[in-house]
SEPA-148505 format. One line per 4 residues: their letters; for each residue x, y, z of C-alpha. Coordinates in nm, 4 decimals, always signed. Example, Ala and Ser with C-alpha at 12.3 -4.5 7.8 and 13.67 -1.06 7.14 Angstrom:
BEGIN
AS	+1.2300 -0.4500 +0.7800; +1.3670 -0.1060 +0.7140 .
***
This chain:
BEGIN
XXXX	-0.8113 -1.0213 +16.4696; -0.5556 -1.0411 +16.1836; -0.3514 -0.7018 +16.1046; -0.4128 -0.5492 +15.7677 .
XXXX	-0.2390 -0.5450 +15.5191; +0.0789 -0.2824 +15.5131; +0.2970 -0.2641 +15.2735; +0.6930 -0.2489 +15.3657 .
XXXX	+0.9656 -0.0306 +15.2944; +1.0983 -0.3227 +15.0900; +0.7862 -0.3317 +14.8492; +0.8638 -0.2546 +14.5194 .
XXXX	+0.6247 -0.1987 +14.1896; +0.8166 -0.4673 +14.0353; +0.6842 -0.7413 +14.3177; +0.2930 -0.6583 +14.2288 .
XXXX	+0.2427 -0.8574 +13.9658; -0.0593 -0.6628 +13.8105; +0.1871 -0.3743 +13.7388; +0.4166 -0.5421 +13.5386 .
XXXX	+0.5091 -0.4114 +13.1840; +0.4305 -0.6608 +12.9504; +0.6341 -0.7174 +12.6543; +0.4589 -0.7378 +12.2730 .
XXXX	+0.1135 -0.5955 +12.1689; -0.1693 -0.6369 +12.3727; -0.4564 -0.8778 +12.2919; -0.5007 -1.3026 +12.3472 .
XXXX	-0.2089 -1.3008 +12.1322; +0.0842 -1.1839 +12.3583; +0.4276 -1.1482 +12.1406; +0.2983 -1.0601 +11.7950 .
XXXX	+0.5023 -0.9352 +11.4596; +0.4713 -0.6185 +11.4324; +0.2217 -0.5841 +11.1123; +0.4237 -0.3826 +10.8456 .
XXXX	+0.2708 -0.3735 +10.4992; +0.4331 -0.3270 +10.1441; +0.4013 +0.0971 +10.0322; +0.1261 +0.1398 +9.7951 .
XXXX	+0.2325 +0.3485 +9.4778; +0.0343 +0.6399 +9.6026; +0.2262 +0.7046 +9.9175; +0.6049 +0.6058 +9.6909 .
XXXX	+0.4876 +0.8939 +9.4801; +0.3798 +1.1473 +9.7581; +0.7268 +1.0626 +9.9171; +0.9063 +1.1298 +9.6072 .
XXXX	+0.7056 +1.4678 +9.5744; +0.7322 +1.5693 +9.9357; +1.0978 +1.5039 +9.8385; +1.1860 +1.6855 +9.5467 .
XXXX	+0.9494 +1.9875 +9.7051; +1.1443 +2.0296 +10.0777; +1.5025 +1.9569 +9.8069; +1.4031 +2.3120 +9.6420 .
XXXX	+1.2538 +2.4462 +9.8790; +0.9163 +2.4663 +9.6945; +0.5410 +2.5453 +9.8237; +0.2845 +2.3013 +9.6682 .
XXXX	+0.1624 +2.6267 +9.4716; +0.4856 +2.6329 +9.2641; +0.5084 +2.2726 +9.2559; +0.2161 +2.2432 +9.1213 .
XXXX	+0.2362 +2.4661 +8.8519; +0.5798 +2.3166 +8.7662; +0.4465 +1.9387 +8.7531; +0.1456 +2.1271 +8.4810 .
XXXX	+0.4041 +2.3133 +8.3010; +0.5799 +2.0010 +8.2628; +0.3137 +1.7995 +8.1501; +0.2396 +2.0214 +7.8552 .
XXXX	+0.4945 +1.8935 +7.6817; +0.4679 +1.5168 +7.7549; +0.4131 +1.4291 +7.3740; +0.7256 +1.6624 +7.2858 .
XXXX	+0.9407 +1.4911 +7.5145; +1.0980 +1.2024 +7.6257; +1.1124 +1.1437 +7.9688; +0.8541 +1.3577 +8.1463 .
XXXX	+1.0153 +1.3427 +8.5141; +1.3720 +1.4058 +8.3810; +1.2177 +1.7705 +8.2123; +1.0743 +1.8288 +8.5948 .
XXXX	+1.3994 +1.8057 +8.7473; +1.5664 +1.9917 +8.4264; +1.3468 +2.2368 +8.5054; +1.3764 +2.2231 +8.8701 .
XXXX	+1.7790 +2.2718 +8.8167; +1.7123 +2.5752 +8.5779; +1.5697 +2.8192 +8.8703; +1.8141 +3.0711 +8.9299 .
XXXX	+1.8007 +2.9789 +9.3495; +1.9465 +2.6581 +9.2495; +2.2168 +2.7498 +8.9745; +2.3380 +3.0230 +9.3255 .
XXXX	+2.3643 +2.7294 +9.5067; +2.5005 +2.4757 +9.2475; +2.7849 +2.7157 +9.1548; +2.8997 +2.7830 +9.4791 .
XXXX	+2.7614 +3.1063 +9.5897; +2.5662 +2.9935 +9.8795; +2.5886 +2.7864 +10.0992; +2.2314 +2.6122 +10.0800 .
XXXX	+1.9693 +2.6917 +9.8491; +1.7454 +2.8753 +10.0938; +2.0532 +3.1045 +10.1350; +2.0403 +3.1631 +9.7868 .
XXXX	+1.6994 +3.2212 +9.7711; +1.7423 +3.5060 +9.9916; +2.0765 +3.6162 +9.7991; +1.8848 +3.6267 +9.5088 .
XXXX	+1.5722 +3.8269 +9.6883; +1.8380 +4.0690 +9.8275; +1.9231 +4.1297 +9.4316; +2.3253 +4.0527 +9.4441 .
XXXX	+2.3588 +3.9076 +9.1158; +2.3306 +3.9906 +8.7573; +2.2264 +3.7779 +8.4833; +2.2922 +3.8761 +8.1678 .
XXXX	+2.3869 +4.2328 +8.3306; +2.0662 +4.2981 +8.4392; +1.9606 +4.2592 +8.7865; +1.7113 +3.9684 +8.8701 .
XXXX	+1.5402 +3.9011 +9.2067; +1.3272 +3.6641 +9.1562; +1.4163 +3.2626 +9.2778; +1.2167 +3.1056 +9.0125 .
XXXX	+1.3601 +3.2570 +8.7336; +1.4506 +3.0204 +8.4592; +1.7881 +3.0578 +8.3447; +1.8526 +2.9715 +8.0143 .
XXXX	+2.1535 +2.8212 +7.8400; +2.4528 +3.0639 +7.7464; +2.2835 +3.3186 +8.0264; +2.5739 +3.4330 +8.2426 .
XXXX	+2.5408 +3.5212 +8.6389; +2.7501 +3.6963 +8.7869; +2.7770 +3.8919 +9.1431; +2.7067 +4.2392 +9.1751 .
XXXX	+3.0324 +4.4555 +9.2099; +2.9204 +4.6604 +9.5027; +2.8293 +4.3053 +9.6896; +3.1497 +4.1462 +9.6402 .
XXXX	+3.2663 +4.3855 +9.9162; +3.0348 +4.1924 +10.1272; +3.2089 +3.9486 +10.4090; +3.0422 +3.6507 +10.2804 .
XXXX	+3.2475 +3.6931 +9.9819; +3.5760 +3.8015 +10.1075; +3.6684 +3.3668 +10.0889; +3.4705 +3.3036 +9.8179 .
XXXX	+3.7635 +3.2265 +9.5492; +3.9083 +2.9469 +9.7814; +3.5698 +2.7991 +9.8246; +3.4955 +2.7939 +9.4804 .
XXXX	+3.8824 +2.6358 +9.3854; +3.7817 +2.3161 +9.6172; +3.4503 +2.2933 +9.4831; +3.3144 +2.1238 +9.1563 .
XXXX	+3.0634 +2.2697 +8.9604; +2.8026 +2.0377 +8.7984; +2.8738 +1.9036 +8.4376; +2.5694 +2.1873 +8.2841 .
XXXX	+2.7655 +2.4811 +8.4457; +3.0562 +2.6621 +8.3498; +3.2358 +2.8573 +8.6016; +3.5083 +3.1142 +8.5585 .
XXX	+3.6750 +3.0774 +8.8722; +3.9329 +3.4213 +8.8012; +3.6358 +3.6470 +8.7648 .
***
Protein backbone atom coordinates (compact mmCIF):
# COMPACT_ATOMS: atom_id res chain seq x y z
CA UNK A 1 0.00 0.00 0.00
CA UNK A 2 1.72 3.30 -0.96
CA UNK A 3 2.36 5.91 2.06
CA UNK A 4 0.51 9.16 1.83
CA UNK A 5 1.49 11.93 1.10
CA UNK A 6 3.59 14.03 3.96
CA UNK A 7 4.96 16.93 3.47
CA UNK A 8 8.78 17.57 4.71
CA UNK A 9 10.44 19.91 6.82
CA UNK A 10 12.06 21.11 3.59
CA UNK A 11 8.63 22.07 1.90
CA UNK A 12 8.30 25.48 1.29
CA UNK A 13 5.13 27.70 -0.08
CA UNK A 14 7.34 28.75 -2.78
CA UNK A 15 7.65 24.87 -4.21
CA UNK A 16 3.58 24.57 -4.56
CA UNK A 17 3.09 25.96 -7.55
CA UNK A 18 -0.66 26.95 -7.05
CA UNK A 19 0.54 29.46 -4.38
CA UNK A 20 2.68 31.40 -6.32
CA UNK A 21 2.27 35.26 -6.54
CA UNK A 22 1.74 36.12 -9.90
CA UNK A 23 3.06 39.20 -11.32
CA UNK A 24 0.59 41.82 -13.47
CA UNK A 25 -3.28 42.02 -13.29
CA UNK A 26 -5.26 39.12 -13.27
CA UNK A 27 -7.36 37.96 -16.27
CA UNK A 28 -6.33 35.82 -19.85
CA UNK A 29 -4.17 38.70 -20.25
CA UNK A 30 -1.28 38.18 -17.71
CA UNK A 31 1.24 41.39 -17.72
CA UNK A 32 -1.07 44.25 -18.68
CA UNK A 33 -0.39 48.32 -18.67
CA UNK A 34 -1.71 49.57 -16.05
CA UNK A 35 -4.90 51.60 -17.59
CA UNK A 36 -4.31 55.33 -16.61
CA UNK A 37 -6.59 57.84 -18.31
CA UNK A 38 -6.10 61.65 -19.15
CA UNK A 39 -7.97 64.02 -15.95
CA UNK A 40 -11.21 65.26 -17.10
CA UNK A 41 -11.65 69.13 -16.45
CA UNK A 42 -14.06 68.40 -13.69
CA UNK A 43 -11.73 66.57 -11.40
CA UNK A 44 -8.49 69.50 -12.58
CA UNK A 45 -10.97 71.94 -11.17
CA UNK A 46 -12.06 70.06 -7.92
CA UNK A 47 -8.22 69.59 -7.35
CA UNK A 48 -7.53 73.14 -7.78
CA UNK A 49 -10.49 73.93 -5.30
CA UNK A 50 -9.68 71.25 -2.79
CA UNK A 51 -6.35 73.14 -3.13
CA UNK A 52 -6.81 76.62 -2.64
CA UNK A 53 -9.53 75.50 0.29
CA UNK A 54 -6.96 73.10 2.63
CA UNK A 55 -4.10 76.44 1.45
CA UNK A 56 -6.51 78.78 3.69
CA UNK A 57 -7.71 76.69 5.64
CA UNK A 58 -11.33 77.18 4.41
CA UNK A 59 -14.71 75.04 5.00
CA UNK A 60 -16.70 74.62 1.71
CA UNK A 61 -19.30 77.06 3.50
CA UNK A 62 -16.85 80.01 3.24
CA UNK A 63 -15.56 78.87 0.06
CA UNK A 64 -18.48 78.92 -1.31
CA UNK A 65 -19.64 82.12 -0.48
CA UNK A 66 -16.23 83.52 -1.55
CA UNK A 67 -16.33 81.82 -5.18
CA UNK A 68 -20.34 83.81 -5.24
CA UNK A 69 -18.97 86.93 -3.92
CA UNK A 70 -16.49 86.76 -6.53
CA UNK A 71 -18.59 86.09 -9.27
CA UNK A 72 -20.67 89.18 -8.73
CA UNK A 73 -18.36 91.12 -10.15
CA UNK A 74 -17.27 89.05 -13.21
CA UNK A 75 -18.43 91.85 -15.74
CA UNK A 76 -16.49 94.53 -13.50
CA UNK A 77 -13.42 92.69 -13.63
CA UNK A 78 -10.82 91.25 -15.42
CA UNK A 79 -9.67 88.11 -14.42
CA UNK A 80 -12.27 86.44 -12.22
CA UNK A 81 -9.85 83.76 -10.46
CA UNK A 82 -7.08 86.38 -9.84
CA UNK A 83 -10.03 88.60 -7.64
CA UNK A 84 -10.60 84.99 -5.72
CA UNK A 85 -7.17 84.72 -4.67
CA UNK A 86 -6.98 88.75 -4.13
CA UNK A 87 -9.56 88.17 -2.02
CA UNK A 88 -8.36 85.07 -0.50
CA UNK A 89 -4.94 87.11 0.42
CA UNK A 90 -7.06 90.02 1.94
CA UNK A 91 -8.41 87.86 5.11
CA UNK A 92 -6.79 89.10 8.03
CA UNK A 93 -5.61 85.08 9.02
CA UNK A 94 -3.53 85.31 6.01
CA UNK A 95 -1.99 88.97 6.11
CA UNK A 96 -0.86 87.32 10.27
CA UNK A 97 0.73 84.80 8.51
CA UNK A 98 2.13 86.61 5.39
CA UNK A 99 3.78 89.26 7.61
CA UNK A 100 5.42 87.09 9.82
CA UNK A 101 3.42 86.80 12.91
CA UNK A 102 2.68 83.21 12.82
CA UNK A 103 4.06 80.65 11.99
CA UNK A 104 1.26 78.95 9.73
CA UNK A 105 -1.96 80.32 8.96
CA UNK A 106 -3.99 78.07 11.24
CA UNK A 107 -1.76 79.60 14.00
CA UNK A 108 -2.90 82.78 12.98
CA UNK A 109 -6.26 81.94 12.81
CA UNK A 110 -6.20 81.19 16.36
CA UNK A 111 -3.93 84.42 17.09
CA UNK A 112 -6.44 86.30 15.58
CA UNK A 113 -9.49 84.37 17.57
CA UNK A 114 -7.45 84.95 20.78
CA UNK A 115 -7.82 88.90 19.75
CA UNK A 116 -3.85 89.92 19.85
CA UNK A 117 -3.89 92.36 17.20
CA UNK A 118 -5.28 95.67 16.32
CA UNK A 119 -6.26 96.92 13.06
CA UNK A 120 -6.72 100.24 12.68
CA UNK A 121 -6.55 100.43 16.70
CA UNK A 122 -9.44 98.60 17.18
CA UNK A 123 -9.44 95.08 18.15
CA UNK A 124 -10.64 92.45 15.50
CA UNK A 125 -11.18 88.70 16.07
CA UNK A 126 -12.54 87.55 13.38
CA UNK A 127 -10.19 85.38 10.52
CA UNK A 128 -12.19 86.42 7.62
CA UNK A 129 -12.02 89.88 8.00
CA UNK A 130 -11.13 91.73 4.88
CA UNK A 131 -8.42 94.03 5.32
CA UNK A 132 -8.36 96.81 3.24
CA UNK A 133 -5.56 98.84 1.69
CA UNK A 134 -3.78 101.56 3.97
CA UNK A 135 -5.43 99.45 7.13
CA UNK A 136 -2.59 98.99 9.60
CA UNK A 137 -2.20 95.76 12.04
CA UNK A 138 -0.45 95.83 14.60
CA UNK A 139 0.07 93.53 17.93
CA UNK A 140 -1.57 94.25 21.01
CA UNK A 141 0.85 95.85 23.65
CA UNK A 142 -0.10 93.65 26.53
CA UNK A 143 0.61 90.45 24.05
CA UNK A 144 3.93 91.43 23.00
CA UNK A 145 4.94 90.29 26.52
CA UNK A 146 3.91 86.97 25.32
CA UNK A 147 6.95 84.26 24.71
CA UNK A 148 6.02 83.74 21.22
CA UNK A 149 7.05 87.19 20.67
CA UNK A 150 10.05 87.63 22.76
CA UNK A 151 12.18 86.57 19.01
CA UNK A 152 9.90 88.00 16.91
CA UNK A 153 12.17 91.08 15.59
CA UNK A 154 14.93 88.57 14.39
CA UNK A 155 12.38 86.49 12.67
CA UNK A 156 10.87 89.20 10.99
CA UNK A 157 14.68 90.81 9.88
CA UNK A 158 15.30 87.31 7.89
CA UNK A 159 12.00 87.23 6.51
CA UNK A 160 10.47 88.99 3.35
CA UNK A 161 7.24 90.33 3.33
CA UNK A 162 5.16 90.00 0.11
CA UNK A 163 5.34 92.90 -2.51
CA UNK A 164 1.30 94.18 -1.22
CA UNK A 165 2.59 94.51 2.42
CA UNK A 166 4.48 97.00 4.13
CA UNK A 167 6.14 96.14 7.27
CA UNK A 168 7.76 98.38 9.83
CA UNK A 169 10.17 96.11 11.17
CA UNK A 170 11.31 98.85 14.36
CA UNK A 171 7.80 98.93 15.66
Amino acid sequence: MPEPFKPSSKYSPSADPFSAKRSGMPGQGGERKKRTKAASEYKKSLQEKQTLKRLYGLSERQFKRYVKETLEKMGKVENVSDELIKRLERRLDNVIFRLGFAKSRSHARQLVNHSYFLVNGKPVNIPSYQVKKGDSVAIKQTKLKKLMFTDLAAALNKMETPMWLNLDKEK
